[in-house]
C-alpha positions, 0 to 999 in steps of 0.5 A: 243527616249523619243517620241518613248517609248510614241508612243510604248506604246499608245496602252495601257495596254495588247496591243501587241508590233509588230514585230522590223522590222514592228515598224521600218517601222511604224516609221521610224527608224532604228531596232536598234533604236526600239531595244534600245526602247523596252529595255528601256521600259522593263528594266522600268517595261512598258513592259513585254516578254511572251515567245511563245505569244510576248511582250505586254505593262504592266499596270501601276499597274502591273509594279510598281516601275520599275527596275530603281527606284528601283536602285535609292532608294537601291544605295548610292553615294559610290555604284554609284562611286564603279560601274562607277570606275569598268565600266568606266576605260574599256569604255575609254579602249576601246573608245581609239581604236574605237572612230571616229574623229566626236565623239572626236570632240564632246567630245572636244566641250563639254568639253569646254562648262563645261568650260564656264558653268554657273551653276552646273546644267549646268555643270552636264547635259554636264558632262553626255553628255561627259561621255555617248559620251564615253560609245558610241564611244566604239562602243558596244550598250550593253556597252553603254546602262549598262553605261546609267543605271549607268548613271541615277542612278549616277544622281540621287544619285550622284549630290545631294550631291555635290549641296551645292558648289558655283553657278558655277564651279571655273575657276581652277576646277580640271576635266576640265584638267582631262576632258582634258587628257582623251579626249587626251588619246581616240585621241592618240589611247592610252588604257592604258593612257585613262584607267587610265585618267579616272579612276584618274578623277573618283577617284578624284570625288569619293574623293570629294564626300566622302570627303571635297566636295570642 
């Protein structure tokens, strides 16, 4: 997708965005896809909608900070975990009953490679992929792009705070068996389980974070 907000707004600033259907034959994706684009691009202040004229692409000066930097310079760590306690539990509630065999696998796959990171760095980049696989496998676009926006404000005032542990994640740490019991809770079709798997291994996050940080 990275590629296709470049390519939506090479036209520079006052260009007029085409109609969905004319960009996703331009380019070759599906409406849904320039669709994601185009809110991504204006919920980052790159692109503004004028009612009766259309959208048009948004100087850099005009746009300024954008709506995501602004998120990320006025939320602290405990309103990123308050948001993902409120939103997250629901998402798993729901990808408990619309999850396909192919993401359950993939949510398998990545939980094991948390496993064998070699780094926190590492770890975190999976630890996103696996939660933004579950906002997805809830099969509601609106819901998974509200979690990729708490998403990115999470990495970006979340992780910061806890880079001061050891290289890697101990053999014994505590989400790998809470990655575990969720994972099992969207395969058992189970709502109320998952609910509450996810809702305990963000608490116990929210807990470290505050906390001893251990």
């Amino acid at each position: 997708m990275l590629d296709l907000l470049v390519r939506l707004t090479e036209g520079g600033p006052g260009t007029r965005i085409p109609p969905e259907r004319q960009l996703a034959a331009q380019f070759g994706v599906s409406r849904s896809e320039i669709r994601k684009a185009l809110a991504r691009l204006e919920l980052d202040g790159r692109l503004s909608r004028e009612v009766g004229r259309g959208t048009f692409v948004r100087a850099p000066a005009e746009a300024g900070a954008s709506h995501l930097d602004v998120l990320r310079g006025s939320t602290s760590p405990r309103n990123a975990m308050e948001a993902r306690l409120v939103l997250e539990p629901e998402l798993a509630s729901l990808a408990a009953v619309n999850a396909t065999f192919k993401q359950i696998e993939g949510m398998r796959a990545l939980a094991q490679q948390m496993r064998e990171a070699g780094t926190w760095k590492d770890y975190e980049m999976l630890d996103g992929r696996l939660h933004r696989l579950i906002a997805e496998a809830t099969g509601n676009p609106l819901l998974a792009e509200i979690h990729r926006t708490v998403d990115d404000v999470r990495r970006a005032v979340v992780w910061r705070w806890l880079d001061t542990r050891p290289i890697r994640p101990p053999q014994d740490y505590s989400s790998f068996a809470e990655h575990d019991a969720l994972i099992d809770a969207i395969e058992q079709h189970d709502r109320l389980k998952a609910t509450e798997a996810m809702r305990r291994h963000l608490q116990t996050t929210m807990d470290k974070l505050m906390g001893t940080r251990a």
